[in-house]
C-alpha positions in Angstrom: -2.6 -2.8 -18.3 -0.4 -4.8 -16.4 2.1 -2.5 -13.5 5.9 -2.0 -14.7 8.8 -1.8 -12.5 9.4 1.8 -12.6 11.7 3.9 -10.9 10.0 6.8 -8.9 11.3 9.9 -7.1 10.4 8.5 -2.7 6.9 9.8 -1.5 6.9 12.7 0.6 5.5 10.6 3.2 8.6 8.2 3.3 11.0 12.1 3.0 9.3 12.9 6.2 9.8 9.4 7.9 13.1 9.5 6.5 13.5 13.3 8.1 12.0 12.1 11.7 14.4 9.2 11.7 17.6 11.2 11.2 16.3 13.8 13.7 15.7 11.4 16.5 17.3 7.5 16.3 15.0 6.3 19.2 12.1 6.6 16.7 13.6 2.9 15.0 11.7 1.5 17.7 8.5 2.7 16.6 9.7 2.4 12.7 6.9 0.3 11.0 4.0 2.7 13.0 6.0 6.0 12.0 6.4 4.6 8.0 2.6 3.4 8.2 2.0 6.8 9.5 3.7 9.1 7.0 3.5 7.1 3.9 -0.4 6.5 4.5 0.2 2.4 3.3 -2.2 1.4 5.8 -5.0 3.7 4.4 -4.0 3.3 0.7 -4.4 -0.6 1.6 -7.9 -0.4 3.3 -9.0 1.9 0.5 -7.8 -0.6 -2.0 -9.4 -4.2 -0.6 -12.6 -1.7 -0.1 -12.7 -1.0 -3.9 -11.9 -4.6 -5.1 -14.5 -6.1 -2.4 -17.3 -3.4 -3.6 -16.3 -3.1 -7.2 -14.0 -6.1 -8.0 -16.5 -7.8 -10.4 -17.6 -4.3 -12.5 -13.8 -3.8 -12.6 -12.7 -7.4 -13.7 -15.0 -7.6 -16.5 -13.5 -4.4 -18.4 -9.3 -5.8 -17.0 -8.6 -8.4 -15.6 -5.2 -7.8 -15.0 -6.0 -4.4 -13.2 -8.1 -6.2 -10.4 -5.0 -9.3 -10.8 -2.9 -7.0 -9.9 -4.7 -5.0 -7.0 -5.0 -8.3 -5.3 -0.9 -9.5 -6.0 -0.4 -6.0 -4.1 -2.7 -6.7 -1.3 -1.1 -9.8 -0.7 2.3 -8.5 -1.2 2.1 -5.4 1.0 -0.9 -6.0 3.7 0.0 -7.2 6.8 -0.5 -11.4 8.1 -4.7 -10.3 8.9 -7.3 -11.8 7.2 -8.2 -9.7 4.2 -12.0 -9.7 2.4 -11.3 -8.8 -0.7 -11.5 -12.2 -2.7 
């Protein structure tokens, strides 16, 4: 069960960062809080190092490569803070 590179319609979270942005240019300031904001990538992060650090090892003994691949986006996409997960 290893991701694909898919190509997928943008989130209504990023249409309505996308939508402030147009509406008001000052807002680039403030850009990564208002994509972190709309998108919910902060909270989808958090919920996802929560479920690897509580269920990780239940999870890794049924696939690998799903856990493998929760932690390569944690990494990826989390900011430069120390994460628990591993």
């Amino acid at each position: 069960m290893t991701p694909k590179a898919q190509r997928h319609e943008p989130t209504a979270g990023a249409l309505r960062a996308a939508r402030a942005i147009n509406q008001d240019a000052s807002l680039l300031k403030s850009l990564p809080e208002l994509i972190d904001r709309e998108t919910g990538v902060r909270e989808i992060l958090d919920i996802l190092e929560n479920i690897i650090s509580e269920a990780g090892d239940l999870i890794e003994s049924r696939s690998p490569e799903l856990v493998a691949a929760a932690r390569n986006a944690l990494r990826r996409y989390s900011d430069e803070t120390p994460r628990q997960a591993e």
